[in-house]
N, CA, C and O atoms as a printed pandas DataFrame, in Angstrom:
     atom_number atom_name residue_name chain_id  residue_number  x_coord  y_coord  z_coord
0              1         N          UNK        A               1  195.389   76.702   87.649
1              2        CA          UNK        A               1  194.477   77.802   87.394
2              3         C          UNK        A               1  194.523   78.772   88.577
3              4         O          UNK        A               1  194.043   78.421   89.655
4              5         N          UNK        A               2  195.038   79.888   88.432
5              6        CA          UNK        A               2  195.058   80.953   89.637
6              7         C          UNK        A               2  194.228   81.489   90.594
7              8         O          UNK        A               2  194.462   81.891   91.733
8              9         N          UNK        A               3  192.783   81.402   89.660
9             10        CA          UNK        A               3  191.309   81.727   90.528
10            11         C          UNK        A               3  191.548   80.298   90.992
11            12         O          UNK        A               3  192.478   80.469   91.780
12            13         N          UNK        A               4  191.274   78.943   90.991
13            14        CA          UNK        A               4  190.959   78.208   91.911
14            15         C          UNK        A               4  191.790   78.527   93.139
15            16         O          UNK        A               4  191.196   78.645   94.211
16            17         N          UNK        A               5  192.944   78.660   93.096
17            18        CA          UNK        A               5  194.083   78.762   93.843
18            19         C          UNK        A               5  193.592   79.772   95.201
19            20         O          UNK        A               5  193.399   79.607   96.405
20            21         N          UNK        A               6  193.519   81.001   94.124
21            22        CA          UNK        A               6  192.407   81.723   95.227
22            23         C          UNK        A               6  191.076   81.579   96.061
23            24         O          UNK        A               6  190.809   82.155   97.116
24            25         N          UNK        A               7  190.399   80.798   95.446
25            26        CA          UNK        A               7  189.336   80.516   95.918
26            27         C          UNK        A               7  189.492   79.581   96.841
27            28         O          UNK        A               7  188.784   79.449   97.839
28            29         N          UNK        A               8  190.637   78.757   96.459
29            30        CA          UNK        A               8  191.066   77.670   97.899
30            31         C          UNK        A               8  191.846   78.965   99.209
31            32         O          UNK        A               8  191.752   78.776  100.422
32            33         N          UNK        A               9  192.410   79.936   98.720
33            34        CA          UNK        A               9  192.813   80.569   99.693
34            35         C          UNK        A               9  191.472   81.141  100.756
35            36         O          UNK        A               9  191.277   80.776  101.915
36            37         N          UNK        A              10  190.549   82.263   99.851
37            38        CA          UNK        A              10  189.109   82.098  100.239
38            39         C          UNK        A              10  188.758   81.270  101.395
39            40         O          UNK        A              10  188.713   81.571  102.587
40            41         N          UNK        A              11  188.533   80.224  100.829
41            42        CA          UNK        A              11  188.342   79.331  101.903
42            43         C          UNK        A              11  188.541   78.170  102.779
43            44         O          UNK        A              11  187.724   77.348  103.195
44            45         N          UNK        A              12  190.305   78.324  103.041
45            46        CA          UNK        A              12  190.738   78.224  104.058
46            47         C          UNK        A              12  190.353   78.610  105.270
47            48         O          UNK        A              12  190.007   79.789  105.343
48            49         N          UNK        A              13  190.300   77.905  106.355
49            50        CA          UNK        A              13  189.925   78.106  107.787
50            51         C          UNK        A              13  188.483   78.560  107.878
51            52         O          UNK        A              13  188.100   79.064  108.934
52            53         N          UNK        A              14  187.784   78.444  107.019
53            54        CA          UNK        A              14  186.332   78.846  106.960
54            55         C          UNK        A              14  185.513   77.224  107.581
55            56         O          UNK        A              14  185.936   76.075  107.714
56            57         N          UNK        A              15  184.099   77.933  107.852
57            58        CA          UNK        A              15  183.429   76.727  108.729
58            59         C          UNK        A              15  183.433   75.513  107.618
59            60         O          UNK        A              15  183.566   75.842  106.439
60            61         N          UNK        A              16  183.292   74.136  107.948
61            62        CA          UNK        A              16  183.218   73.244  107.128
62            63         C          UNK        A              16  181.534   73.188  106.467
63            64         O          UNK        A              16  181.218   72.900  105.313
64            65         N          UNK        A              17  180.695   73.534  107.523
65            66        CA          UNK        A              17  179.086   73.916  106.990
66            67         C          UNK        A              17  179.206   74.916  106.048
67            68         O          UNK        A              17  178.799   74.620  104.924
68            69         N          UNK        A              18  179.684   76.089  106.218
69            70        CA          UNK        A              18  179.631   76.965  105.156
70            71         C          UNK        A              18  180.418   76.497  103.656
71            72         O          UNK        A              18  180.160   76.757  102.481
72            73         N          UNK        A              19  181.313   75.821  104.206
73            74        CA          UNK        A              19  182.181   75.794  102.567
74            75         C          UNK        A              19  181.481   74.809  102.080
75            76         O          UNK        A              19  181.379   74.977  100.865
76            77         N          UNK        A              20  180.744   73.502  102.562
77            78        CA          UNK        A              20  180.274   72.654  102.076
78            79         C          UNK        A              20  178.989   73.480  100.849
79            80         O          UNK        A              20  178.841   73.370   99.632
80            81         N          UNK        A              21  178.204   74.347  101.992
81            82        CA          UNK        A              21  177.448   75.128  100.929
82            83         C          UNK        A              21  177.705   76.044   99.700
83            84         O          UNK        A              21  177.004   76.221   98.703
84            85         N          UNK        A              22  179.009   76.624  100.076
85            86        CA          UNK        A              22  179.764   77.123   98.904
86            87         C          UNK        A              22  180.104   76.036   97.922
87            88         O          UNK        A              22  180.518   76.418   96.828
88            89         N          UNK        A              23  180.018   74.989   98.095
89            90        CA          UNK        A              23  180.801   74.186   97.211
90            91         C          UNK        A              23  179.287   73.933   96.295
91            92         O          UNK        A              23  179.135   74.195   95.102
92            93         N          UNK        A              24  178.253   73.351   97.236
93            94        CA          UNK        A              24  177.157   72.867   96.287
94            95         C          UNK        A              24  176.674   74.479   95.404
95            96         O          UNK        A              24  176.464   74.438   94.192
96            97         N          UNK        A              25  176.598   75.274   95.871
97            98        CA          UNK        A              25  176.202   76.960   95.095
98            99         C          UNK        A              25  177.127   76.564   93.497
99           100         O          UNK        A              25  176.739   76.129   92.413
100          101         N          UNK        A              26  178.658   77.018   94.094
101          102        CA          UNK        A              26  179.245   76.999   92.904
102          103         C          UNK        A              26  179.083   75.996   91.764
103          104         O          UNK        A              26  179.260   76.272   90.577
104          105         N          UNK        A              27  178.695   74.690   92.293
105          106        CA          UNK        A              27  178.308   73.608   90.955
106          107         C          UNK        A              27  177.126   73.818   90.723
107          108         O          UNK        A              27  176.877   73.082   89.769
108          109         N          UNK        A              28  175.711   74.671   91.142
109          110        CA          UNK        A              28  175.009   75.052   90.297
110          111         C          UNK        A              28  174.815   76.357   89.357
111          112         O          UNK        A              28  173.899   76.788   88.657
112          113         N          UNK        A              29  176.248   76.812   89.715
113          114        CA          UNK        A              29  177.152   78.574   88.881
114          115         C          UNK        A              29  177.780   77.448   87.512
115          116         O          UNK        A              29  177.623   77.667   86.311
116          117         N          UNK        A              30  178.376   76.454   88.017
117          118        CA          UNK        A              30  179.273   75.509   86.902
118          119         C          UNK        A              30  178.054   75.180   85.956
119          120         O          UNK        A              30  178.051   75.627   84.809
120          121         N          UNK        A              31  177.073   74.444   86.404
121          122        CA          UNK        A              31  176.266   73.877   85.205
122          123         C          UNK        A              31  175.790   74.735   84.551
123          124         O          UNK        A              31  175.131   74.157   83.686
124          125         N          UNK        A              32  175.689   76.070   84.389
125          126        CA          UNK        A              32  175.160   76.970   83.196
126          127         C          UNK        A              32  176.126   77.262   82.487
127          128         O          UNK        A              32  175.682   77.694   81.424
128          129         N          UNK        A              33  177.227   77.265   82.493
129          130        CA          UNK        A              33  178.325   77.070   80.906
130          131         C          UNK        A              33  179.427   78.025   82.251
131          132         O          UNK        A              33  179.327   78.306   83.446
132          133         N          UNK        A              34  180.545   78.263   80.998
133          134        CA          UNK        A              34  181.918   79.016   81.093
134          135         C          UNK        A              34  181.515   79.985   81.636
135          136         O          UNK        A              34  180.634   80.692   81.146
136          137         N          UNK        A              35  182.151   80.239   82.898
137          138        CA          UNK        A              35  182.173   81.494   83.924
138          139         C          UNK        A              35  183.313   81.780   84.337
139          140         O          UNK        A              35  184.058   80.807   84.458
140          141         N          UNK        A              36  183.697   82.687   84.581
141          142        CA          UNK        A              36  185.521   83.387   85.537
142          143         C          UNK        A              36  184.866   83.291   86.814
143          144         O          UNK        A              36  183.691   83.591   87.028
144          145         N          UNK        A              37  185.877   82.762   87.828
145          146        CA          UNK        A              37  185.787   82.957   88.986
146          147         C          UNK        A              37  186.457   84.556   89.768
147          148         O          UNK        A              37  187.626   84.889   89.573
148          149         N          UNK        A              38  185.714   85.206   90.439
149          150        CA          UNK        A              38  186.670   86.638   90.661
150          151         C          UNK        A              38  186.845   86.502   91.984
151          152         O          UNK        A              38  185.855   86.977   92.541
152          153         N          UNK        A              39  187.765   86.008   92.907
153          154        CA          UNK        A              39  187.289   85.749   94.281
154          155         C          UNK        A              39  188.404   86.990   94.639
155          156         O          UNK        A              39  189.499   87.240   94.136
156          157         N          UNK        A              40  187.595   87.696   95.795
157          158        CA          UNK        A              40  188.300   88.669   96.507
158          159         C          UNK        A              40  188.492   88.220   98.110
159          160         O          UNK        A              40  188.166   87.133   98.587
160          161         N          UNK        A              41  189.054   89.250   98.754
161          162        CA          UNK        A              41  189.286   88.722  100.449
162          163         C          UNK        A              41  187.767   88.690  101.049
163          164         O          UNK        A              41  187.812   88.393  102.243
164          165         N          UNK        A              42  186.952   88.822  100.763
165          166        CA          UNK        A              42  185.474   88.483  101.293
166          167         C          UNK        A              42  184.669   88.050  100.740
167          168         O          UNK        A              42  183.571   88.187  101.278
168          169         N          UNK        A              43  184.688   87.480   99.725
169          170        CA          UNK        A              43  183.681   87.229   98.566
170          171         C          UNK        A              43  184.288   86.713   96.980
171          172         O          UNK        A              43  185.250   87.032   96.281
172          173         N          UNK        A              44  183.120   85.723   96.863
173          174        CA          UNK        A              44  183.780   85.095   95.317
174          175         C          UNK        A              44  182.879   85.477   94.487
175          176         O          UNK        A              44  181.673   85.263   94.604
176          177         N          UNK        A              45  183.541   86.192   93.412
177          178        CA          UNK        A              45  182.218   86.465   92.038
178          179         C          UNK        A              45  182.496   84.979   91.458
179          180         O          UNK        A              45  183.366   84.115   91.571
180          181         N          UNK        A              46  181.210   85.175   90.738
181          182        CA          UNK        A              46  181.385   85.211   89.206
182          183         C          UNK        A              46  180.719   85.986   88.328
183          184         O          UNK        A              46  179.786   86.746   88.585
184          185         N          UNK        A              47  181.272   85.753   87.178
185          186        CA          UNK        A              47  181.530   86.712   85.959
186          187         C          UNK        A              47  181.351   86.437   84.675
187          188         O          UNK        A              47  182.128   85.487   84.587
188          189         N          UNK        A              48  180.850   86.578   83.489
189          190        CA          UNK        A              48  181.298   86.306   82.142
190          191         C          UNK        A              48  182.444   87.543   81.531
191          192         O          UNK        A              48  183.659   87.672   81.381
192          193         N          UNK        A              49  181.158   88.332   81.303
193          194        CA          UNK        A              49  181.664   90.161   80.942
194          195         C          UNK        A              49  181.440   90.480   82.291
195          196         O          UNK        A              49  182.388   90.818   83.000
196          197         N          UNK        A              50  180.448   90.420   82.670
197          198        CA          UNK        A              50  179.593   91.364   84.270
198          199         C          UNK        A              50  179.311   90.184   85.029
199          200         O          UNK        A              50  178.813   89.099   84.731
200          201         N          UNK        A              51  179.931   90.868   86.494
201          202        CA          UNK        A              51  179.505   89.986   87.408
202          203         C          UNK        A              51  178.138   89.361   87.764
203          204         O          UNK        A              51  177.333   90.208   88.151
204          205         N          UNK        A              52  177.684   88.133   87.733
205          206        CA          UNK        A              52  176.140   87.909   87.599
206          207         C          UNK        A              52  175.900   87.253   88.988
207          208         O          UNK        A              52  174.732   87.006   89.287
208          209         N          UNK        A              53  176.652   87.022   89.656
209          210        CA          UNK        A              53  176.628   86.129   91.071
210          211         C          UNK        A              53  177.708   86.175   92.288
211          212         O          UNK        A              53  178.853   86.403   91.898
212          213         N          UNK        A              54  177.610   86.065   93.175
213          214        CA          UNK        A              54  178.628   85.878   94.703
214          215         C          UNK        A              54  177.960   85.358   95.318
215          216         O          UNK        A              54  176.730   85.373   95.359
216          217         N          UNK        A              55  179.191   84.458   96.272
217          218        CA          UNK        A              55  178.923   83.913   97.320
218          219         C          UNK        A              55  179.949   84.300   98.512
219          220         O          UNK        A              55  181.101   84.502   98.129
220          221         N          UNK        A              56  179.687   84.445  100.003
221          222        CA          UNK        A              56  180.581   84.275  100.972
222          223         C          UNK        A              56  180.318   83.597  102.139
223          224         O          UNK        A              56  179.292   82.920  102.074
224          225         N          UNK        A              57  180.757   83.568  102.917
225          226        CA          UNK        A              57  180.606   81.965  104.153
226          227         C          UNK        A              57  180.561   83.183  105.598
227          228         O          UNK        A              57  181.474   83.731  106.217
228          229         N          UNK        A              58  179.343   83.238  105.703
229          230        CA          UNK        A              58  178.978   84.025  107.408
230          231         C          UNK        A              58  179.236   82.386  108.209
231          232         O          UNK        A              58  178.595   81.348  108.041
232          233         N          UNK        A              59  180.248   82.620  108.976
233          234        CA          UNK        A              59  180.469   81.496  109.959
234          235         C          UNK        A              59  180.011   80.110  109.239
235          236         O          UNK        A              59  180.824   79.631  108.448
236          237         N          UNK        A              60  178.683   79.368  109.457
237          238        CA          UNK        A              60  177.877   77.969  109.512
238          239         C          UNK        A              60  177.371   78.613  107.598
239          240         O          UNK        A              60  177.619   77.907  106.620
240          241         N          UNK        A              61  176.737   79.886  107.486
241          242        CA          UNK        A              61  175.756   80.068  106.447
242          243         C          UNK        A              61  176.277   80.452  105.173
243          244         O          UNK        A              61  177.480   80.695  105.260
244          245         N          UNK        A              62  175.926   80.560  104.302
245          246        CA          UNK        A              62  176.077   80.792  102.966
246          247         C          UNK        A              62  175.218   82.357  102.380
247          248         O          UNK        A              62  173.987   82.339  102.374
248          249         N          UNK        A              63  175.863   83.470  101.977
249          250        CA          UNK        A              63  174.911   84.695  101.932
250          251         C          UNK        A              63  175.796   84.600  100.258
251          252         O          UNK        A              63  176.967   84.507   99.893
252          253         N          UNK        A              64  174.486   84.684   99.616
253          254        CA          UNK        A              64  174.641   85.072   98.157
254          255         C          UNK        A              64  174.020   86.391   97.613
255          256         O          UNK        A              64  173.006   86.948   98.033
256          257         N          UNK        A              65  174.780   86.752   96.661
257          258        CA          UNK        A              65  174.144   87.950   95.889
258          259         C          UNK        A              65  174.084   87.099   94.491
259          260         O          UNK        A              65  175.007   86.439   94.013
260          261         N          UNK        A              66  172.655   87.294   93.907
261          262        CA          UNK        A              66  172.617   87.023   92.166
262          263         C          UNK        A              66  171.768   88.555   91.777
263          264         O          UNK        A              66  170.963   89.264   92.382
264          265         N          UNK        A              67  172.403   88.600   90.507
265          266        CA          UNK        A              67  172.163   90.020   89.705
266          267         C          UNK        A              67  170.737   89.402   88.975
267          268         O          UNK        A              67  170.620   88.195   88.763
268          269         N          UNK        A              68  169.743   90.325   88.645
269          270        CA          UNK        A              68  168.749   90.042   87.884
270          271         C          UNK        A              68  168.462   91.575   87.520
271          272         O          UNK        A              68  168.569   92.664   88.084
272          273         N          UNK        A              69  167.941   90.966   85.978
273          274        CA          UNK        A              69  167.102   92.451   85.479
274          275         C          UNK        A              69  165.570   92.700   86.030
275          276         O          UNK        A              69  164.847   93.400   85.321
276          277         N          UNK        A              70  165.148   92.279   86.994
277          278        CA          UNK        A              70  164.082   92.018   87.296
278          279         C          UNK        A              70  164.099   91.821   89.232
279          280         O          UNK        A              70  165.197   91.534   89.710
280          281         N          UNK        A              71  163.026   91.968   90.118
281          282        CA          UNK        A              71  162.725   91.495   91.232
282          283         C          UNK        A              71  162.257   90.509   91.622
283          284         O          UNK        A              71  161.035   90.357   91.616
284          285         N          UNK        A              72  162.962   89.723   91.996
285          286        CA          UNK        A              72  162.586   88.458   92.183
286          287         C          UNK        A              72  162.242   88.342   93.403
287          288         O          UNK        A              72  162.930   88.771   94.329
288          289         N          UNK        A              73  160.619   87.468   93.609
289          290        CA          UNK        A              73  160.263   86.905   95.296
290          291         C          UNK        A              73  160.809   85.272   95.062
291          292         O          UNK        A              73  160.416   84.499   94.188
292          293         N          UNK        A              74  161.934   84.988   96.226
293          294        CA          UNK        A              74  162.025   83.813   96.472
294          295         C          UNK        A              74  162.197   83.660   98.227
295          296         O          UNK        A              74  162.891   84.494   98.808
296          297         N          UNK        A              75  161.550   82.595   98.975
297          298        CA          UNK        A              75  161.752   82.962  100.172
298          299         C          UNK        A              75  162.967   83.030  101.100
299          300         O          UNK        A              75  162.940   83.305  102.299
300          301         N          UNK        A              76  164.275   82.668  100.189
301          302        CA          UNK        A              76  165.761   83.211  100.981
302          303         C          UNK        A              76  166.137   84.578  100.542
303          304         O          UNK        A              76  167.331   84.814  100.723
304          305         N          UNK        A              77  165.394   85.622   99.973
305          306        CA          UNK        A              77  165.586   86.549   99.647
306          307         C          UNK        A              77  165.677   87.564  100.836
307          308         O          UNK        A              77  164.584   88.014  101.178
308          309         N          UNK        A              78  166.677   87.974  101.474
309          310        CA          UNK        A              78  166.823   88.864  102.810
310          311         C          UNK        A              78  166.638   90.733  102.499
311          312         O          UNK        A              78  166.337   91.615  103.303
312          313         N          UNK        A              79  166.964   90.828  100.993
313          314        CA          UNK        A              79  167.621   91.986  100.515
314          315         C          UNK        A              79  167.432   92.020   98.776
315          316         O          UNK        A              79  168.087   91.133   98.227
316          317         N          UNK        A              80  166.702   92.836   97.915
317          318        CA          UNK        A              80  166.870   93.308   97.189
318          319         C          UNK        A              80  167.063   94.855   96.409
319          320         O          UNK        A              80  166.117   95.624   96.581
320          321         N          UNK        A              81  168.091   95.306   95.661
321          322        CA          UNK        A              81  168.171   96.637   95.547
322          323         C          UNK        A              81  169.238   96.601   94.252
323          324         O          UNK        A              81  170.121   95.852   93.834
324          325         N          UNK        A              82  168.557   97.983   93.840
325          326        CA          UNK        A              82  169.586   98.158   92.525
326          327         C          UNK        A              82  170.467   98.113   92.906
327          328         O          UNK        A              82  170.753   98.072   94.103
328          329         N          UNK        A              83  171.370   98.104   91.742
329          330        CA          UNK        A              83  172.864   98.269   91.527
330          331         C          UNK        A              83  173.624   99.352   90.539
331          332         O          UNK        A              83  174.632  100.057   90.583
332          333         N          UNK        A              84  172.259   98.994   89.377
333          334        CA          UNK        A              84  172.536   99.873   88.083
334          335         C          UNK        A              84  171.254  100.229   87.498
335          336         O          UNK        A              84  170.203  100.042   88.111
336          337         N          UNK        A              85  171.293  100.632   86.568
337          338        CA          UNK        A              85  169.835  101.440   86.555
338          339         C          UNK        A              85  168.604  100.365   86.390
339          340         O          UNK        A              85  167.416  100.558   86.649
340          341         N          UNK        A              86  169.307   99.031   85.823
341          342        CA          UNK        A              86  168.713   97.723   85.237
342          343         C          UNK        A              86  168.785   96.414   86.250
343          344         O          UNK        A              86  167.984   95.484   86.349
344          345         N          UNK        A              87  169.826   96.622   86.855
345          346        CA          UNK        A              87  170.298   95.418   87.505
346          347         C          UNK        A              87  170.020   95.505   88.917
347          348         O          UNK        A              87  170.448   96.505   89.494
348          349         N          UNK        A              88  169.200   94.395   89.773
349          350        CA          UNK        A              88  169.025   94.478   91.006
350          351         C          UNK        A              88  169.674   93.162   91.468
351          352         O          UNK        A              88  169.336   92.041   91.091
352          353         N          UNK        A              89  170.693   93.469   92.372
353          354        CA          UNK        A              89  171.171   92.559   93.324
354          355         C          UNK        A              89  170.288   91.926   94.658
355          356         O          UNK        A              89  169.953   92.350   95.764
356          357         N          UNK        A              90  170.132   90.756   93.942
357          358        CA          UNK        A              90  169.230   89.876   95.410
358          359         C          UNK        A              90  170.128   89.551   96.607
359          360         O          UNK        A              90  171.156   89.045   96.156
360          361         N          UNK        A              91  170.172   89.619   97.821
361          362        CA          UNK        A              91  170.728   89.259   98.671
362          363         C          UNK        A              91  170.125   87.806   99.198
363          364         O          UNK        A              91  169.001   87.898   99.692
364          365         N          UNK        A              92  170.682   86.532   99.168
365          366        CA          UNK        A              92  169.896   85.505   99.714
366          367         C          UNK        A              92  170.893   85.037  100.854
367          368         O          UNK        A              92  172.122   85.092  100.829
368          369         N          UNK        A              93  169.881   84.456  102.086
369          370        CA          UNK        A              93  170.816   83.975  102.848
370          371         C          UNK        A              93  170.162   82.626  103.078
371          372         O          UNK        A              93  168.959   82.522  103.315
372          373         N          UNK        A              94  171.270   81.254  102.974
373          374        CA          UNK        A              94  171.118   79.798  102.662
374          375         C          UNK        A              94  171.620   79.409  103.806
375          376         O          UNK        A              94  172.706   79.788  104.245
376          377         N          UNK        A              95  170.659   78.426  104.495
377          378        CA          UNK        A              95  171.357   78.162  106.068
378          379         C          UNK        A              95  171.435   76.649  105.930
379          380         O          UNK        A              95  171.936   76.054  106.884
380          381         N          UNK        A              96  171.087   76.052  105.060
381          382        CA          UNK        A              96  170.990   74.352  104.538
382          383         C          UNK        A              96  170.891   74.395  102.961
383          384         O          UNK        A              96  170.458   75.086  102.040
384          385         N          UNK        A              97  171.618   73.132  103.251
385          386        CA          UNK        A              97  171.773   72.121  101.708
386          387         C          UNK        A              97  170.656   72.593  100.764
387          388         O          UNK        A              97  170.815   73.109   99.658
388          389         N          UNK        A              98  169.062   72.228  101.628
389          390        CA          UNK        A              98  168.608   71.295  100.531
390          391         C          UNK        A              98  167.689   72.831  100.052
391          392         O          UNK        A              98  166.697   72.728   99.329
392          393         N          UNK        A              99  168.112   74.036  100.497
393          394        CA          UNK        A              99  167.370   74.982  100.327
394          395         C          UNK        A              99  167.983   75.421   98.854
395          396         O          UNK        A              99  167.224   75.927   98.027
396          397         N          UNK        A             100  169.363   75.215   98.559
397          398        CA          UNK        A             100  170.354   75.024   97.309
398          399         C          UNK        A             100  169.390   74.607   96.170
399          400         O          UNK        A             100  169.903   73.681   95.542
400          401         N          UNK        A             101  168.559   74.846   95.833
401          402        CA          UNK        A             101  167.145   73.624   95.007
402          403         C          UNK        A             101  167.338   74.083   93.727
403          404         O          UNK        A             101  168.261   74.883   93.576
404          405         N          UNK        A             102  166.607   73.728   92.652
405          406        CA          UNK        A             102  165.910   74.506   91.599
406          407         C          UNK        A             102  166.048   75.525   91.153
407          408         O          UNK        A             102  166.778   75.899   90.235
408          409         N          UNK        A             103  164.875   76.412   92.198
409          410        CA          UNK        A             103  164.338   77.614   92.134
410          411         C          UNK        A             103  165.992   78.268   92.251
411          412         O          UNK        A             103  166.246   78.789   91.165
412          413         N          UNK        A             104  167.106   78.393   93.159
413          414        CA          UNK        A             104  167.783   78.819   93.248
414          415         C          UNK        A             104  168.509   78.734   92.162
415          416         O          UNK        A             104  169.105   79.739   91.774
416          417         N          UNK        A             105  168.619   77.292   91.327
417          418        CA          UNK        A             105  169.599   77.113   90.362
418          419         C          UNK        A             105  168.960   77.922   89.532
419          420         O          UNK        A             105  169.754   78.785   89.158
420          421         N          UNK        A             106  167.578   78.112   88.911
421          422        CA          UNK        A             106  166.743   79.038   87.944
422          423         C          UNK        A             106  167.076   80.665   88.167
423          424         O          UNK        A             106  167.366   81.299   87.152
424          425         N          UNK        A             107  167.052   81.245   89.226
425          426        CA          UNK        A             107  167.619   82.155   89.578
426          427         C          UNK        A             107  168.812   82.104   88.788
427          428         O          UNK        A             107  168.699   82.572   87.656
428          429         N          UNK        A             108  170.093   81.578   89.166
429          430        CA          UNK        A             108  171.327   82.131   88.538
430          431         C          UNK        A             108  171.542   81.583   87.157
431          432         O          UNK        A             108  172.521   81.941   86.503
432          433         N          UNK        A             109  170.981   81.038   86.859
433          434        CA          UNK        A             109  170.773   80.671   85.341
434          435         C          UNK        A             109  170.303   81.800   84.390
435          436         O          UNK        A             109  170.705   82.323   83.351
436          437         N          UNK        A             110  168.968   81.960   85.480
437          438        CA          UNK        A             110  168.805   83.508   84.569
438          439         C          UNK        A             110  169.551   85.454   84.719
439          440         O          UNK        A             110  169.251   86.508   84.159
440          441         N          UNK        A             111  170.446   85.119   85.626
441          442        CA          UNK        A             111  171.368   85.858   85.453
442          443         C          UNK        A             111  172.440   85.762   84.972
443          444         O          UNK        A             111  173.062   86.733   84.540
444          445         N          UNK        A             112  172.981   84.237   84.949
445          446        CA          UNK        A             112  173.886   84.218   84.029
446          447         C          UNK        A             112  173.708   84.230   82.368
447          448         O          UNK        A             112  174.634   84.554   81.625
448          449         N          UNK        A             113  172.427   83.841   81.905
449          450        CA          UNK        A             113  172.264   84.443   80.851
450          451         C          UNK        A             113  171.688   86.108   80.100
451          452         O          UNK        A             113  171.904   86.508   78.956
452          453         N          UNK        A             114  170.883   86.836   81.268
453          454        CA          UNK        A             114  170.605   87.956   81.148
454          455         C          UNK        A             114  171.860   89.147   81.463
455          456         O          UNK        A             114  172.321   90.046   80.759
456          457         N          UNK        A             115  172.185   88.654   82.968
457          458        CA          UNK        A             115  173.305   89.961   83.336
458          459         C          UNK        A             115  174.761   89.681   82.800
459          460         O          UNK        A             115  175.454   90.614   82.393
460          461         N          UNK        A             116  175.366   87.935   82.812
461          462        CA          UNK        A             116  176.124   87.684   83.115
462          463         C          UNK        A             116  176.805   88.358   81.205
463          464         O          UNK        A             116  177.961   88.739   81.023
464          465         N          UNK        A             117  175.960   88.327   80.347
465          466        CA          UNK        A             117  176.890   88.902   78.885
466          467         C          UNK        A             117  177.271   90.583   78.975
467          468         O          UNK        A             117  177.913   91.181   78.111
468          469         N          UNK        A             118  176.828   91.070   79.977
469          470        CA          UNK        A             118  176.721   92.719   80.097
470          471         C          UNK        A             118  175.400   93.054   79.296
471          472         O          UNK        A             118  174.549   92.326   78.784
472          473         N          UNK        A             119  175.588   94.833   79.401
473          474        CA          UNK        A             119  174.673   95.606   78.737
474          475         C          UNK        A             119  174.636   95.151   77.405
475          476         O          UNK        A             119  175.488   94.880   76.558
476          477         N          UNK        A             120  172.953   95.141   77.480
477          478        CA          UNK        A             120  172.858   95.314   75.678
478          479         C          UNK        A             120  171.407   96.073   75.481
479          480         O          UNK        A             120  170.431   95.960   76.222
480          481         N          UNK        A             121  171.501   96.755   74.467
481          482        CA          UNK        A             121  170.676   97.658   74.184
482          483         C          UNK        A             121  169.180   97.476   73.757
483          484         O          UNK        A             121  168.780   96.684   72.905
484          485         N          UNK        A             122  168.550   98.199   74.372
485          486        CA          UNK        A             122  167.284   97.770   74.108
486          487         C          UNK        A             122  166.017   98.400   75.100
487          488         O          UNK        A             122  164.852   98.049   74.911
């Protein structure tokens, strides 16, 4: 599969703390169904139609963006701001495991089912 391939390129030589956290993020991106991985030289989407999530590895930490139609207060939230007239990108920054919880998995759950099909009218 070519995205994994990339995503192992990704993260090569990256901290072992950070990728460990990339690794637990992405299996709570896996348990909400079929997603594309889009990994670029700084950052890994994912995607269905529209990108609904990223992750990248600051040194030790884990800084995510999840898309929501909505503003969300969660307390790793560093940064929120549109994107599109609907869609606001949360900026979270994850400095441990066990902060990876729930609430976070609920978060991208509900972007992967709200943002992650694209626009729809209404």
């Amino acid at each position: 599969m070519a995205d994994l391939d990339s995503v192992e390129v990704y993260l090569e030589g990256k901290d072992p703390d950070g990728v460990a956290l990339f690794r637990r993020f992405e299996a709570l991106v896996e348990r909400c169904g079929a997603s594309e991985r889009a990994p670029r030289s700084s950052i890994v989407y994912w995607k269905r139609r529209r990108v609904f999530a990223g992750a990248y590895i600051e040194r030790r930490r884990l800084e995510l963006n999840i898309d929501l139609l909505r503003e969300a207060e969660h307390p790793c939230v560093i940064a929120a701001f549109h994107t599109t007239k609907r869609v606001i990108t949360h900026r979270l920054r994850i400095t441990d495991a066990t902060q990876l919880d729930d609430s976070i998995a609920a978060l991208v759950a509900e972007a992967y089912a709200d943002v992650g099909p694209g626009p729809r009218s209404g």
